[in-house]
Structure formats: C-alpha cells, structure tokens
N, C-alpha and C positions, 0 to 999 in steps of 0.2 A: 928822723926815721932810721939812719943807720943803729941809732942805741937800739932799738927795739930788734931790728934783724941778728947782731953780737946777742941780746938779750936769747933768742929763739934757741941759736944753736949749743948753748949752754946748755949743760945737762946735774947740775950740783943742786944740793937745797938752797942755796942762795937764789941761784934762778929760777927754781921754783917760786921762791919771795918775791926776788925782783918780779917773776913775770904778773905774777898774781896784781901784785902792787902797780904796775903797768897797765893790766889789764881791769882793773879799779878805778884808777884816775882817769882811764878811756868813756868808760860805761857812763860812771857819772858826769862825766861831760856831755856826752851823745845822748843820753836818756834823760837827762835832769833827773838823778835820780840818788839817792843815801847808799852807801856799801858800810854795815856796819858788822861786829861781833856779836855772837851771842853765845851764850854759856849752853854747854853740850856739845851734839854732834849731829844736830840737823839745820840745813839750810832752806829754806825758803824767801820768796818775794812773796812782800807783803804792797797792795796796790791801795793809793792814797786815794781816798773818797772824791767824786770830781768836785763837790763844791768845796773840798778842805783846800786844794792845791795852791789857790791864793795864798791862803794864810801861811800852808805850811811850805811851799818853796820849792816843793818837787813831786812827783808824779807814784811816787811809792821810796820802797825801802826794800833791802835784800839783806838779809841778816845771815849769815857766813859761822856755823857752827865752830867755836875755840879749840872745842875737842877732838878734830880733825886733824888728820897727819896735812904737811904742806900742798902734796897732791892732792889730797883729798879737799882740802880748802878752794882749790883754782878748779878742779873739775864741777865743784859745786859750783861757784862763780860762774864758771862757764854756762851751765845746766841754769841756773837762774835769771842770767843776761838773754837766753833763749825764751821762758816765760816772758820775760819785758819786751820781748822784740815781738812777740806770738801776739798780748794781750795788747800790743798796741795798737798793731792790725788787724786784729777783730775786734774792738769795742763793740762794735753790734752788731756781734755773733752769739749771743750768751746761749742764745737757745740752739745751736749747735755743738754743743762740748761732749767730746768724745773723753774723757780724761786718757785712755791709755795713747791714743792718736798725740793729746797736746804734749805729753810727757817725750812720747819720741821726739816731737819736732823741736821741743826744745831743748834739747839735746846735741840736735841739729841744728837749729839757728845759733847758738850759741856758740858751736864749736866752728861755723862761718864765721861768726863774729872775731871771735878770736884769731881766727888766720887773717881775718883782711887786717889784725891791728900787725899784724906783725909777730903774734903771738901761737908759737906752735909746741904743742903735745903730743908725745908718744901715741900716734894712733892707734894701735895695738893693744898698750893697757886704755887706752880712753873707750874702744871698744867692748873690751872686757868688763870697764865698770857698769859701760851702755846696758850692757844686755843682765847683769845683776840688776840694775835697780828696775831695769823693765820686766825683770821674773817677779820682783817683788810687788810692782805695783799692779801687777796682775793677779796676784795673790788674796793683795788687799779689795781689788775689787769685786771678787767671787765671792 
C-alpha cells in the first residue's frame, strides 16, 4: 500500500504511467475484467454477454484509446472503471437508463474508485474534463 500512496503524490508523466498501470492491475482484479489498447482516441467498456463469460474468463473488456495523451489515457480508465461498477449494480435496470445520469455517475464511481486504490488526480483538471465530455454528450443526445 505505501507504493500506491509515493505513486499518488507524484506529479511526472511517469506517474501518470505508473498510476494508470496501477490503477489497471487493480480493476482487473476487482472486476474480473481485460484493460486493453485500442487504435485512436476513444475509450469505452465493452460488457461480455452473460452466457459467453464461462468461456471467455471475464465479465467485459475496456479498451483505453492509444491516441490519448497519458492523462487522457487514466481519466478515461477512470470514466470506464465507473460504467463497470454502474453496470454491475444494475444488471436489472435496463429499462431505467437515463444515458446522461449514467455518464455522470460514472464519472463518479470511477473517480471513488480510484481514491479508495490509493490512486489520486488533479481534481481540478479531472473536473474540467467532467464537465466537457458532459456538454458533449448532451449534444449528442439532442
């Protein structure tokens, strides 16, 4: 536990790496769940069909845009680890999905997530990306 606290108060691109990378190895522990790349600059979780999860060994997949600056890479991470914690506790809610409501909270659960690992972000800028990609995806939903 102490690496992870050293890890926090870092403020270099490498800590950025590290924490990311930290914050990676946590998730897919605690979630059963793939953290992989994917070519561009958009991230999403992708959630594993329930009868495939036998076969396939984990519960979904979160693909983490290449094309992202290193912040940009963990704040997504973060934002994704939120939908995984969202969709797990409401499995059967489907027929209440607010989209712009689940985009805040995972946001939210995510950036919990991340402090309880020991893993802390500029709140300030993590705020500021909050509220761009919630203008956007109010954009998209009009």
């Amino acid at each position: 536990m102490e690496d992870i606290q050293i890890l926090s108060s870092i403020s270099t691109k490498a800590s950025l790496i590290a924490k990311f990378e930290v914050l990676m190895k946590m998730a897919e522990y605690d979630f059963n769940i793939s953290i992989e790349f994917a070519n561009g600059d958009n991230s999403y979780w992708i959630p594993t069909p329930f009868e495939e999860i036998e076969d396939i060994g984990h519960i979904g997949i979160i693909d983490i845009g290449d094309d992202q600056s290193d912040f940009e890479k963990l704040i997504s991470l973060v934002h994704e680890i939120g939908h995984v914690i969202y969709s797990d506790k409401n499995k059967f809610k489907e027929h209440r999905r607010i989209p712009l409501f689940e985009e805040s909270l995972a946001w939210h659960l995510g950036y919990d997530y991340a402090l309880s690992c020991g893993i802390e972000i500029d709140s300030k800028e993590y705020a500021q990306r909050v509220e761009i990609a919630l203008r956007l995806y109010s954009k998209e939903l009009k």
